[in-house]
Steps between C-alpha positions, in 0.01 A plus 500: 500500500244235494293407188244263418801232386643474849195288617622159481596236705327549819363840455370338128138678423293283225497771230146546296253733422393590821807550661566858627872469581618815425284766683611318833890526380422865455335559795679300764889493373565880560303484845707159610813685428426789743379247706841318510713793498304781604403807254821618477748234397246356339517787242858461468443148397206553268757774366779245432392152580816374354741680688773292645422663900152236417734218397526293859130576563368364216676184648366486804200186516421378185616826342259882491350424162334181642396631835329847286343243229348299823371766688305608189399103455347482813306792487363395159437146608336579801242722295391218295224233551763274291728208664853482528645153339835413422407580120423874613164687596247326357130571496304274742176360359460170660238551776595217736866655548608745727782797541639371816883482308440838333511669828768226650736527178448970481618451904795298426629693186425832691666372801824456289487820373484675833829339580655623216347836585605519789817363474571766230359792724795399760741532224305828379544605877834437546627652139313763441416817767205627248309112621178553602327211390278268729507149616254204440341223689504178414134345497462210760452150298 
């Protein structure tokens, strides 16, 4: 569902050399699905993502693809010693600065998503009798 392509906009990663995108797409969209949904309707979306009974869900917030592709951002981002700047992830050389907005701008953007989250986990709840999935909490500002 997510690729490398879908980080843009807010969840934009500064693309070079050193950037190790894909292992964390790998490893955290499959486990962020089960998350969401629990194991087993989880399967039945990795099975059929595009199945009309995921059409109002992938509504919900700013829509499923964004809140996967921003799960995965933060937990790349917040691996890095690189700063977060409105031109992407950069790498931070300049000594004097610090990484006060890194962790200030990864809290807000994760915040959203767990609204999303949990917004579609009520939906999830109420649609689907297989729901398992658990809830987030937002992190205090």
């Amino acid at each position: 569902m997510v690729g490398t392509a879908d980080f843009t906009g807010k969840w934009l990663v500064a693309t070079n050399n050193f950037t190790q995108l894909t292992p964390y797409i790998t490893r955290y969209e499959l486990v962020t699905i089960h998350e969401l949904f629990g194991k087993e309707l989880g399967d039945l979306f990795v099975l059929d993502e595009d199945a009309a009974i995921w059409d109002d869900l992938k509504l919900i917030g700013f829509g499923l693809k964004s809140l996967l592709t921003g799960i995965i951002y933060v937990q790349y981002v917040r691996d890095l010693p690189y700063r977060v700047t409105n031109m992407g992830v950069v790498y931070q050389i300049d000594e004097n600065s610090n990484q006060v907005m890194t962790a200030l701008v990864l809290r807000q953007r994760y915040n959203e998503c767990v609204k999303d989250w949990n917004e579609m986990g009520k939906y999830l709840g109420s649609n689907f009798d297989a729901y398992k999935g658990i809830t987030k909490q937002i992190m205090i500002d």
